[in-house]
PDB file of N, CA, C and O in Angstrom:
ATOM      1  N   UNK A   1     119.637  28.871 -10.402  1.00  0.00           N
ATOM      2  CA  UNK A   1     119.897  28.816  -8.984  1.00  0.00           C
ATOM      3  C   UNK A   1     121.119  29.651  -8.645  1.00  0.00           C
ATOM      4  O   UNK A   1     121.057  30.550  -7.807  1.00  0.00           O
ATOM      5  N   UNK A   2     122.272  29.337  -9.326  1.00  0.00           N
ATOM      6  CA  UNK A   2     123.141  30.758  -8.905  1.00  0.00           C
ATOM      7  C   UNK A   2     122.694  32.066  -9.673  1.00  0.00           C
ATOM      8  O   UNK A   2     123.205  33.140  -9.355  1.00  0.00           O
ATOM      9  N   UNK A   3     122.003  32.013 -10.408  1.00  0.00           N
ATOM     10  CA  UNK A   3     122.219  33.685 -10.978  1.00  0.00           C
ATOM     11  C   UNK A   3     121.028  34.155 -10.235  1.00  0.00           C
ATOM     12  O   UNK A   3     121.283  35.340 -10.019  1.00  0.00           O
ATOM     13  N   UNK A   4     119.857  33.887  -9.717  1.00  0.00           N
ATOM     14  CA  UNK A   4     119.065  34.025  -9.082  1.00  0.00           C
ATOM     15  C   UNK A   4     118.425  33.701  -7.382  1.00  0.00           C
ATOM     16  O   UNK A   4     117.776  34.412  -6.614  1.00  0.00           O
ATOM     17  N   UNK A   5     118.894  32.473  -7.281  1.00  0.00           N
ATOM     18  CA  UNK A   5     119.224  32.146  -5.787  1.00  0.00           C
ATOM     19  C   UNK A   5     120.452  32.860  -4.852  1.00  0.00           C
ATOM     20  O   UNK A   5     121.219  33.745  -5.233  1.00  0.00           O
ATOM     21  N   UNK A   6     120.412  32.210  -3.508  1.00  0.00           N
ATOM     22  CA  UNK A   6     120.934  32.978  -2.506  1.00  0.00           C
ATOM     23  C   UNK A   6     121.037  31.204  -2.035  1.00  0.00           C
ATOM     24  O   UNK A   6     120.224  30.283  -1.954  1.00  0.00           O
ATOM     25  N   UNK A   7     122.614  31.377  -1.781  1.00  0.00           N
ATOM     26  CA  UNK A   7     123.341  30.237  -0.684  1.00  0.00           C
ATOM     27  C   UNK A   7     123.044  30.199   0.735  1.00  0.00           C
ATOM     28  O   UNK A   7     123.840  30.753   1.492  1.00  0.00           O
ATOM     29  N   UNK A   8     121.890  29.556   1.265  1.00  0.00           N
ATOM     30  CA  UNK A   8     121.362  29.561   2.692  1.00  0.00           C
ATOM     31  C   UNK A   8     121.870  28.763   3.335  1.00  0.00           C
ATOM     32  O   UNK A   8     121.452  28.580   4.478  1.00  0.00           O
ATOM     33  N   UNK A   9     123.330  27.743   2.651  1.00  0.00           N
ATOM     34  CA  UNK A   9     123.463  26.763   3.811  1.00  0.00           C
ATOM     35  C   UNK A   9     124.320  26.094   2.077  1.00  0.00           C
ATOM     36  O   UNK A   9     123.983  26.136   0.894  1.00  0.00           O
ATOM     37  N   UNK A  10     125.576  25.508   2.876  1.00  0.00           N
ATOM     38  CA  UNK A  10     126.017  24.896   1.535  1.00  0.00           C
ATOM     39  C   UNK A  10     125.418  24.051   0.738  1.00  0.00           C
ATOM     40  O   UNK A  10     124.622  23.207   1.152  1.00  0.00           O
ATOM     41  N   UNK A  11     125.908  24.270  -1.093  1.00  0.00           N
ATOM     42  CA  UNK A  11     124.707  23.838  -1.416  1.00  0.00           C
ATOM     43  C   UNK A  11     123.325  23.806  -1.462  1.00  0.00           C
ATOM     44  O   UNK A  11     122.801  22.996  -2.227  1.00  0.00           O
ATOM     45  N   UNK A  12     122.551  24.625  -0.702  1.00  0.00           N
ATOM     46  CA  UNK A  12     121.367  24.902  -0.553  1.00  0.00           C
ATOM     47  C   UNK A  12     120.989  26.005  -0.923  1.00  0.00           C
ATOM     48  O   UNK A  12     121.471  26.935  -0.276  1.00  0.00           O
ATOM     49  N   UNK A  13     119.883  26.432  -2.214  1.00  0.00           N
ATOM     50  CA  UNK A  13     120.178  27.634  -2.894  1.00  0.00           C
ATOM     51  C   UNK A  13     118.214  28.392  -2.672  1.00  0.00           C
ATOM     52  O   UNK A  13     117.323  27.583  -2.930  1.00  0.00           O
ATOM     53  N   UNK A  14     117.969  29.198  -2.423  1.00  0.00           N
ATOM     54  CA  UNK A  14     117.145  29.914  -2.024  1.00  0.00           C
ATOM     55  C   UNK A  14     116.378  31.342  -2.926  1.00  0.00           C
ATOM     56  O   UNK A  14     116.374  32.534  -2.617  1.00  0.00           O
ATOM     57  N   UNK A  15     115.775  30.641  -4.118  1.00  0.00           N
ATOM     58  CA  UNK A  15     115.338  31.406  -4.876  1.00  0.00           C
ATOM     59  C   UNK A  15     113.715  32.596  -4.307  1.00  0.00           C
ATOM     60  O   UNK A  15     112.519  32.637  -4.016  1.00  0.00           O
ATOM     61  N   UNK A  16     114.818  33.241  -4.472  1.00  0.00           N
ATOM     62  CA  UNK A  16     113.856  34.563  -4.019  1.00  0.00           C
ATOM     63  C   UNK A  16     112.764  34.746  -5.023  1.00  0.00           C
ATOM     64  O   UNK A  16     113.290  35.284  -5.997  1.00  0.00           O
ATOM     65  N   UNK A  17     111.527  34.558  -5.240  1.00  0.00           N
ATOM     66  CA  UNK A  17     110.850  34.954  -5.961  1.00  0.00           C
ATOM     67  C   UNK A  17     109.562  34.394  -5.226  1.00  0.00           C
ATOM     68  O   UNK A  17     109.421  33.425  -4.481  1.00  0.00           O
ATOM     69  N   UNK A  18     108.311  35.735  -5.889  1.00  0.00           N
ATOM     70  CA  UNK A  18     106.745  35.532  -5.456  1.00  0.00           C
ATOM     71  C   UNK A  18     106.142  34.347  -6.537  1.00  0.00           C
ATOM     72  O   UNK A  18     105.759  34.619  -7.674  1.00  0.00           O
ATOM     73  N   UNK A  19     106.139  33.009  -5.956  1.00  0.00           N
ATOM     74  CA  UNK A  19     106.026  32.025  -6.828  1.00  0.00           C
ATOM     75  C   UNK A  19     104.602  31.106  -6.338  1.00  0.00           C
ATOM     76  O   UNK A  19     104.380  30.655  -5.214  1.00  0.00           O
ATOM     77  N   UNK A  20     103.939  31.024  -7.286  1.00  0.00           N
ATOM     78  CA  UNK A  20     102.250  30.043  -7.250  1.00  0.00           C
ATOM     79  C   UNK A  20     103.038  29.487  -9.094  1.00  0.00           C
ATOM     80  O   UNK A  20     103.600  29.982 -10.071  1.00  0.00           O
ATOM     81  N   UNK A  21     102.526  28.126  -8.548  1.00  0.00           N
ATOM     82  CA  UNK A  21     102.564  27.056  -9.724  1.00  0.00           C
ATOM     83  C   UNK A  21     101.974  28.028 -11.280  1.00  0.00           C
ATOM     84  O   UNK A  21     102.474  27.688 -12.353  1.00  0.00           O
ATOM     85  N   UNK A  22     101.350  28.721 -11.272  1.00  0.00           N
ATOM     86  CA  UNK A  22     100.709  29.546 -12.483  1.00  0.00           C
ATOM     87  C   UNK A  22     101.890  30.337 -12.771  1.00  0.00           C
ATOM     88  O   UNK A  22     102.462  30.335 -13.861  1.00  0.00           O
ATOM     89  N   UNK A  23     102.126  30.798 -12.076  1.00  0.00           N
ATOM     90  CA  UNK A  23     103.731  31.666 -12.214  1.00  0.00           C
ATOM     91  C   UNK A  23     105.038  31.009 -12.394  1.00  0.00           C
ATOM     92  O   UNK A  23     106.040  31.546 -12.865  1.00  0.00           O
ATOM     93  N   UNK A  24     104.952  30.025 -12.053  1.00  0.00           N
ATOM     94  CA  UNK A  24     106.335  29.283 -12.371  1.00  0.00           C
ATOM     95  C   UNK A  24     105.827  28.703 -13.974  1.00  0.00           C
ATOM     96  O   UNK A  24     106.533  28.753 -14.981  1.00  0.00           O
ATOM     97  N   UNK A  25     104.643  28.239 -13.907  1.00  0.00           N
ATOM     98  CA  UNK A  25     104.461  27.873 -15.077  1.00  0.00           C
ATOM     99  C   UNK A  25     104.123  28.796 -16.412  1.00  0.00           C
ATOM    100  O   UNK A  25     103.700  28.515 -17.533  1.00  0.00           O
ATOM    101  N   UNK A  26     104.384  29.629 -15.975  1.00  0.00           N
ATOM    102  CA  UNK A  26     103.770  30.973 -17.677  1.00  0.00           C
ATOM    103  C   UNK A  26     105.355  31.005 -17.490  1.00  0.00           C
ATOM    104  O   UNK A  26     105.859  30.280 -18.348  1.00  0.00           O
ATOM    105  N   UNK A  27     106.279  31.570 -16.697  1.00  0.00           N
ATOM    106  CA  UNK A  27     107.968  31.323 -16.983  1.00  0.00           C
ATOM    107  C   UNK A  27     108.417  30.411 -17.735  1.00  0.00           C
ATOM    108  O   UNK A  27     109.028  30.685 -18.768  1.00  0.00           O
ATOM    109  N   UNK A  28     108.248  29.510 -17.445  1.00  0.00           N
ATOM    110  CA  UNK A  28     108.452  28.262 -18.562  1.00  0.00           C
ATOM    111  C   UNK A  28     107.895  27.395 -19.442  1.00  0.00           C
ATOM    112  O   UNK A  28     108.265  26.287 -19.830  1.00  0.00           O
ATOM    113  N   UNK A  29     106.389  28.463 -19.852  1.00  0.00           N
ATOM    114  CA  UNK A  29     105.665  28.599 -20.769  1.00  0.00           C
ATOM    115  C   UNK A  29     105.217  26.639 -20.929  1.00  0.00           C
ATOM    116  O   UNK A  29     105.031  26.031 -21.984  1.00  0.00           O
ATOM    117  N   UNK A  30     105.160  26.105 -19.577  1.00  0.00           N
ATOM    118  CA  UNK A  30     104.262  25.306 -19.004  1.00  0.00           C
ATOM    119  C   UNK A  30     102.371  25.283 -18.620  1.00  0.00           C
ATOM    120  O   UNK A  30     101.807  26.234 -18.079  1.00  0.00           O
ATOM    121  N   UNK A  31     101.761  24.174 -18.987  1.00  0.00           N
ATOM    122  CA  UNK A  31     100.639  24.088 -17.862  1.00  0.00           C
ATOM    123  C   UNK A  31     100.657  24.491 -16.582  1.00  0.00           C
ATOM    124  O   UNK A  31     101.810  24.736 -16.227  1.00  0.00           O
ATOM    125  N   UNK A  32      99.685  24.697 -15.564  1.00  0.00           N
ATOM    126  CA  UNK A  32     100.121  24.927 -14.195  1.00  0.00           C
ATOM    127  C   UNK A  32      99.928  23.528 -14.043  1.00  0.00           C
ATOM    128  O   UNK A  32     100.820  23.048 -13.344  1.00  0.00           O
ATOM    129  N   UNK A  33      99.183  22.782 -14.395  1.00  0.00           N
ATOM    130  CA  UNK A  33      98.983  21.702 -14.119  1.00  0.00           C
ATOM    131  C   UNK A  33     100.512  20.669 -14.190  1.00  0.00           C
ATOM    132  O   UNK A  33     101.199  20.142 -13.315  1.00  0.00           O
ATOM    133  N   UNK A  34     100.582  20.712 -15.476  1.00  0.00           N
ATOM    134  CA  UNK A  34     102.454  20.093 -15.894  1.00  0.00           C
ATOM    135  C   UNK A  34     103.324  20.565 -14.732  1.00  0.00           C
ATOM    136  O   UNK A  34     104.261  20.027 -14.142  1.00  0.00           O
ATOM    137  N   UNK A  35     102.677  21.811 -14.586  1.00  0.00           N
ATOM    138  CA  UNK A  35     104.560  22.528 -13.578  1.00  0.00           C
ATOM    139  C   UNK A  35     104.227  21.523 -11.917  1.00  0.00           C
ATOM    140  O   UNK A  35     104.870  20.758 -11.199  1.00  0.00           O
ATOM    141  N   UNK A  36     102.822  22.131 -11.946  1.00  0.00           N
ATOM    142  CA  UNK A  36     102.464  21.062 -10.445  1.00  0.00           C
ATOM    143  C   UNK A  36     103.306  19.694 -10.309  1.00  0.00           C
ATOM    144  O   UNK A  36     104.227  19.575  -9.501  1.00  0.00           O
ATOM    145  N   UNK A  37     102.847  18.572 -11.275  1.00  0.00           N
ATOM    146  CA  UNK A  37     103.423  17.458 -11.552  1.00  0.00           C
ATOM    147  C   UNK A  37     104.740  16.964 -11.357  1.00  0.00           C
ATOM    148  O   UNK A  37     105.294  16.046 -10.752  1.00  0.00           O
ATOM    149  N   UNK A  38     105.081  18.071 -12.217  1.00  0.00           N
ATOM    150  CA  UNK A  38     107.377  18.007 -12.520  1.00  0.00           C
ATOM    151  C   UNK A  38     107.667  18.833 -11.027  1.00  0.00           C
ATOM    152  O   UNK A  38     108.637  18.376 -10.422  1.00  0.00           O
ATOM    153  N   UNK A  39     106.794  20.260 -10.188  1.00  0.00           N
ATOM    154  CA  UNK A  39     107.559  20.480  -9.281  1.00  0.00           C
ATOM    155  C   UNK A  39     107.385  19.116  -8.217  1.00  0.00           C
ATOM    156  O   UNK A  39     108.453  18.592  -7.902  1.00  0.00           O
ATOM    157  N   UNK A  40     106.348  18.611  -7.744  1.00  0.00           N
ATOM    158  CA  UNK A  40     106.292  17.604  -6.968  1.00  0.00           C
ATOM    159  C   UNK A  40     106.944  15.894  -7.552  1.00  0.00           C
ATOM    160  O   UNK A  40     106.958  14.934  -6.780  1.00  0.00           O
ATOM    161  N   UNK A  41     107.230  15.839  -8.403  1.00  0.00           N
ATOM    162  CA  UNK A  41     108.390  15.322  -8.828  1.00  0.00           C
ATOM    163  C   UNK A  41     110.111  15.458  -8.090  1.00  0.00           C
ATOM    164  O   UNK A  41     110.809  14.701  -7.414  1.00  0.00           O
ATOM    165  N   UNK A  42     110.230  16.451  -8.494  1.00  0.00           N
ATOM    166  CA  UNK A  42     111.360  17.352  -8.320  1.00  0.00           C
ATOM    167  C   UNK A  42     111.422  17.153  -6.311  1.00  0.00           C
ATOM    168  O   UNK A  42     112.488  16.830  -5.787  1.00  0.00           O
ATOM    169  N   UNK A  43     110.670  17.300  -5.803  1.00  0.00           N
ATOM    170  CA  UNK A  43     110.367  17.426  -4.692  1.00  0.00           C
ATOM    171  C   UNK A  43     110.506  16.000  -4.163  1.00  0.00           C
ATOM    172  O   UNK A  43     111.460  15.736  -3.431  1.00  0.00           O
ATOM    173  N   UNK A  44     109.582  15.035  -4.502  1.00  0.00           N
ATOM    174  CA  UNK A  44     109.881  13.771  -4.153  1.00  0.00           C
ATOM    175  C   UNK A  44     111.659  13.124  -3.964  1.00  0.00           C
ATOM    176  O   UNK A  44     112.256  12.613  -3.016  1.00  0.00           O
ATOM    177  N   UNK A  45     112.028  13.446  -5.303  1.00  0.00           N
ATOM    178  CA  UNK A  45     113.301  13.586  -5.919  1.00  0.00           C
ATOM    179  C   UNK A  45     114.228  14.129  -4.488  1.00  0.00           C
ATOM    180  O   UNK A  45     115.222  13.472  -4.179  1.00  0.00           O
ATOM    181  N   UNK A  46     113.937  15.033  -3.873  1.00  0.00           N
ATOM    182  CA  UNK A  46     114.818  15.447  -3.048  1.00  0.00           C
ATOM    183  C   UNK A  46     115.516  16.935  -3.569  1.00  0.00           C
ATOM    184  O   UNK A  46     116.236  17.709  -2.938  1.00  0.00           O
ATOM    185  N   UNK A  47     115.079  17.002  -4.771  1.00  0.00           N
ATOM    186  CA  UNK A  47     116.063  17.915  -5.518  1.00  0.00           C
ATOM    187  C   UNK A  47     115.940  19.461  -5.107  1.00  0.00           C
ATOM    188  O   UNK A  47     116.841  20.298  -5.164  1.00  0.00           O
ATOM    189  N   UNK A  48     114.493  19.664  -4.641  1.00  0.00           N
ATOM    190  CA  UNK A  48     113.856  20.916  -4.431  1.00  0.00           C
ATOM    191  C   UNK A  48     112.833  20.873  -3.130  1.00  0.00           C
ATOM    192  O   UNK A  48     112.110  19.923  -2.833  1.00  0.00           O
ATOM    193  N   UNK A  49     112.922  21.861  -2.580  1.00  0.00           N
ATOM    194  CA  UNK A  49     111.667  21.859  -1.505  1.00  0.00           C
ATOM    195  C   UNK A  49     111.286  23.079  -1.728  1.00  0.00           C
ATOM    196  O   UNK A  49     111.998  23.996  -2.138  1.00  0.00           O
ATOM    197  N   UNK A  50     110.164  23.117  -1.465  1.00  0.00           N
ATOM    198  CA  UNK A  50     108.831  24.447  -1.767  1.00  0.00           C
ATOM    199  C   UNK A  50     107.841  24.452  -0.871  1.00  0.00           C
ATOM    200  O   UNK A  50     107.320  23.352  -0.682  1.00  0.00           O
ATOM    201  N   UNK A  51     107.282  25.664  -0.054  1.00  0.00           N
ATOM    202  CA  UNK A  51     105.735  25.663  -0.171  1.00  0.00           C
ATOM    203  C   UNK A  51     105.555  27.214  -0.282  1.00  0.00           C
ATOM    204  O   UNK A  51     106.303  28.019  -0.837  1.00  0.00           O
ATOM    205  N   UNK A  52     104.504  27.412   0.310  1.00  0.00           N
ATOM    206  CA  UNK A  52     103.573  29.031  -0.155  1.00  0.00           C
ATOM    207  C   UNK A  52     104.891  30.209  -0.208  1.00  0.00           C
ATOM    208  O   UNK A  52     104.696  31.270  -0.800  1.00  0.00           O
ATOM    209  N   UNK A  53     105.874  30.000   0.279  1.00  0.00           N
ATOM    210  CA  UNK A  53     106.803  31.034  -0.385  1.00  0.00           C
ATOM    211  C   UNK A  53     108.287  31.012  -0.363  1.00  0.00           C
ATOM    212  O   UNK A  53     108.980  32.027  -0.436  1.00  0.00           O
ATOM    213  N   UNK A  54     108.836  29.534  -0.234  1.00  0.00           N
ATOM    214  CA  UNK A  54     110.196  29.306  -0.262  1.00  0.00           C
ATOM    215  C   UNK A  54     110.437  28.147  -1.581  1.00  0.00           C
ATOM    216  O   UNK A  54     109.932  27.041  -1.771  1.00  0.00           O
ATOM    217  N   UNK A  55     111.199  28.755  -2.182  1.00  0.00           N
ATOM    218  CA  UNK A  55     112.013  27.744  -2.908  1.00  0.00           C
ATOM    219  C   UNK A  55     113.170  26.964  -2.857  1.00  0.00           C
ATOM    220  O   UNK A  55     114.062  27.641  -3.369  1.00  0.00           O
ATOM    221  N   UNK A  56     113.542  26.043  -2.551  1.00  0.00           N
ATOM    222  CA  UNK A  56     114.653  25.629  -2.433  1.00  0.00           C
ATOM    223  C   UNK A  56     115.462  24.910  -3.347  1.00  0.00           C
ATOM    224  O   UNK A  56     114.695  24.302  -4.093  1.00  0.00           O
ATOM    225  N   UNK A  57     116.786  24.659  -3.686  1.00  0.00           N
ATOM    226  CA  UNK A  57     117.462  23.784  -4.496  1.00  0.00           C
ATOM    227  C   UNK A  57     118.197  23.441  -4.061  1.00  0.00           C
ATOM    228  O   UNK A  57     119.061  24.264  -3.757  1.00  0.00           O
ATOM    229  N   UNK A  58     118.432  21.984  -3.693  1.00  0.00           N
ATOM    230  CA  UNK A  58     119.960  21.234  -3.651  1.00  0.00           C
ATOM    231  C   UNK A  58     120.615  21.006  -4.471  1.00  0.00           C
ATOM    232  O   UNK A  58     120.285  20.221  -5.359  1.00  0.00           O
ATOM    233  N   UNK A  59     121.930  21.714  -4.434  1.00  0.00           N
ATOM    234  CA  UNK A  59     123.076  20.996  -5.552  1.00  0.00           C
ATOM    235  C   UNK A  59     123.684  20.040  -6.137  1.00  0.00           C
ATOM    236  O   UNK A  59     123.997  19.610  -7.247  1.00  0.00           O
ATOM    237  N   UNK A  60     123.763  19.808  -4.852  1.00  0.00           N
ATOM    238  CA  UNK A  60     123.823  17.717  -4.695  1.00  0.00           C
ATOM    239  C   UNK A  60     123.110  16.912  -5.726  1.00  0.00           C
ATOM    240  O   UNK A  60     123.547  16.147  -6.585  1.00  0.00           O
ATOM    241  N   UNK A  61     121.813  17.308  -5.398  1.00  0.00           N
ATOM    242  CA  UNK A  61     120.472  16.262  -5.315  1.00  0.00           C
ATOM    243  C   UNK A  61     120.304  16.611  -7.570  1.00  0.00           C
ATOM    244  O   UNK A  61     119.832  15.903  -8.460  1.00  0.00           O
ATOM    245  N   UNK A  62     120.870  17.796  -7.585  1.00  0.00           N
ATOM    246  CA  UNK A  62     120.273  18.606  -8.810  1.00  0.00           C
ATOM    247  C   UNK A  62     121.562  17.657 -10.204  1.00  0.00           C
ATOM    248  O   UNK A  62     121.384  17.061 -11.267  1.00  0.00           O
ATOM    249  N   UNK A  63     122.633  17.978  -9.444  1.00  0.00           N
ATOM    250  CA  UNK A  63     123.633  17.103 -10.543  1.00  0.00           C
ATOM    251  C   UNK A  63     124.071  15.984 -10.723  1.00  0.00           C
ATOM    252  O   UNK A  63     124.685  15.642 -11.733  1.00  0.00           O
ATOM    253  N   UNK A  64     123.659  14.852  -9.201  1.00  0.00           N
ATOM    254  CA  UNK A  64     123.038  13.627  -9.245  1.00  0.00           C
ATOM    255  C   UNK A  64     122.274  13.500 -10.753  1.00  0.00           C
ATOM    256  O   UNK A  64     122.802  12.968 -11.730  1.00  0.00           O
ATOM    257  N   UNK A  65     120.845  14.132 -10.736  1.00  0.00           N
ATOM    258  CA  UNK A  65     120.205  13.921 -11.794  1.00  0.00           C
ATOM    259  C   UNK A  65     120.568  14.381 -12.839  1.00  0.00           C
ATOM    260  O   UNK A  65     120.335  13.565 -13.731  1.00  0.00           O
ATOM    261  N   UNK A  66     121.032  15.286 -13.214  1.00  0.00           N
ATOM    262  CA  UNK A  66     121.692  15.490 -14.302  1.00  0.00           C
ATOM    263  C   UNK A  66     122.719  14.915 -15.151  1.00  0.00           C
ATOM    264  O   UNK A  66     122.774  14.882 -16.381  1.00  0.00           O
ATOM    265  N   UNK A  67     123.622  14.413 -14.171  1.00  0.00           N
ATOM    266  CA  UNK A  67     124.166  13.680 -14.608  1.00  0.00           C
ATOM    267  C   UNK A  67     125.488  14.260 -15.427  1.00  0.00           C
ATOM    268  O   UNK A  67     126.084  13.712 -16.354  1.00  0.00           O
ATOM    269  N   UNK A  68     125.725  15.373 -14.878  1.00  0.00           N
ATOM    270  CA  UNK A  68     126.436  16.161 -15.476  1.00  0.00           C
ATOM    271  C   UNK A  68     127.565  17.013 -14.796  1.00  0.00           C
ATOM    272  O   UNK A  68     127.056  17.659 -13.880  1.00  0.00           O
ATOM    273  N   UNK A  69     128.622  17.199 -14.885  1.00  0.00           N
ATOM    274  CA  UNK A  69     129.750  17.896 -14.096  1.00  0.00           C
ATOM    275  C   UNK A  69     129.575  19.110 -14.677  1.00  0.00           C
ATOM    276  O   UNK A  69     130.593  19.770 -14.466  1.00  0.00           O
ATOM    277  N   UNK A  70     128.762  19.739 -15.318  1.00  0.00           N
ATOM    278  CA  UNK A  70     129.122  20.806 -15.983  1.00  0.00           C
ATOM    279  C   UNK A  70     128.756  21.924 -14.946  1.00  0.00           C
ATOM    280  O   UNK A  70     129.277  22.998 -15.245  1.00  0.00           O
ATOM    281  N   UNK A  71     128.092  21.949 -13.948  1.00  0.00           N
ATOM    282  CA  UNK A  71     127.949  22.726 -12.751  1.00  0.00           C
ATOM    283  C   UNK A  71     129.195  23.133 -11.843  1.00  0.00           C
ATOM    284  O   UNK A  71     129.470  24.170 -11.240  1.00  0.00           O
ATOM    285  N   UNK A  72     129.982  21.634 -12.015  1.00  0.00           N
ATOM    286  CA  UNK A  72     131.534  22.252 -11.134  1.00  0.00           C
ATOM    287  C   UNK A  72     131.720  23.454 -11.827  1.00  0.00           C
ATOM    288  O   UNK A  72     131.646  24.421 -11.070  1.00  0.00           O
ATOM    289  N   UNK A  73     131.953  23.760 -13.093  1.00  0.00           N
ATOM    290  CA  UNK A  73     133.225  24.540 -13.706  1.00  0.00           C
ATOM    291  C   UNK A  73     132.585  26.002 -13.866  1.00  0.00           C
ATOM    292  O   UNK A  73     133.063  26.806 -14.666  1.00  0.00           O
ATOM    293  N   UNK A  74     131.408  26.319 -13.010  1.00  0.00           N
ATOM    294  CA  UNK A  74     130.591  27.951 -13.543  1.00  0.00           C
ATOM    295  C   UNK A  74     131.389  28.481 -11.952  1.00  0.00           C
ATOM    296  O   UNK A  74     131.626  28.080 -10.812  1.00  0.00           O
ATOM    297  N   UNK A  75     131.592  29.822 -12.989  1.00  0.00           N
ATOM    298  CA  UNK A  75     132.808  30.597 -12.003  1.00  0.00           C
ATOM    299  C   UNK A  75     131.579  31.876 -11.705  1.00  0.00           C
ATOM    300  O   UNK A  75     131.183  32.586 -12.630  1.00  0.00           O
ATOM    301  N   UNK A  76     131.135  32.007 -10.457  1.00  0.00           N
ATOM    302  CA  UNK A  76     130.348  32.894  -9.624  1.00  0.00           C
ATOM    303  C   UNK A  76     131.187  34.488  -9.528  1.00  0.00           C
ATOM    304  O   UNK A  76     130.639  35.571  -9.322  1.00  0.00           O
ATOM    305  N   UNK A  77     132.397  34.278  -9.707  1.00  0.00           N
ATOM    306  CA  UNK A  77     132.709  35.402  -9.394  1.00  0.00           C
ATOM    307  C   UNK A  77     132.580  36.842 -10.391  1.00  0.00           C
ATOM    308  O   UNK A  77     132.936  37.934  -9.947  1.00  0.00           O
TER     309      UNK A  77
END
């Protein structure tokens, strides 16, 4: 999300890419079926919103689940 997304709104990260579940899923050498599942997961979750050509990520919503501070300390610049 930062090395590839775009900040549309704080916290709100905007991955530019031509994306169908088959394509997200050969990237992460997923089912399309599996990626379907975990993205609407993810979605329920709050963590991500998607349809036919926006991706979205919340930051918030993303290290909630993670559970992890290790997102504060990545230096963008």
């Amino acid at each position: 999300m930062f090395r590839y997304g775009k900040e549309i709104n704080p916290g709100e990260y905007l991955i530019d890419i031509k994306h169908t579940h088959a394509i997200l899923a050969s990237l992460m050498g997923l089912t399309r079926e599996t990626t379907t599942t975990e993205l609407g997961r993810l979605k329920r979750k709050g963590i991500i919103y998607y349809n036919a050509k926006d991706l979205i990520i919340y930051e918030e919503a993303l290290k909630k689940v993670i559970g992890d501070n290790s997102l504060y300390d990545i230096d963008l610049s």
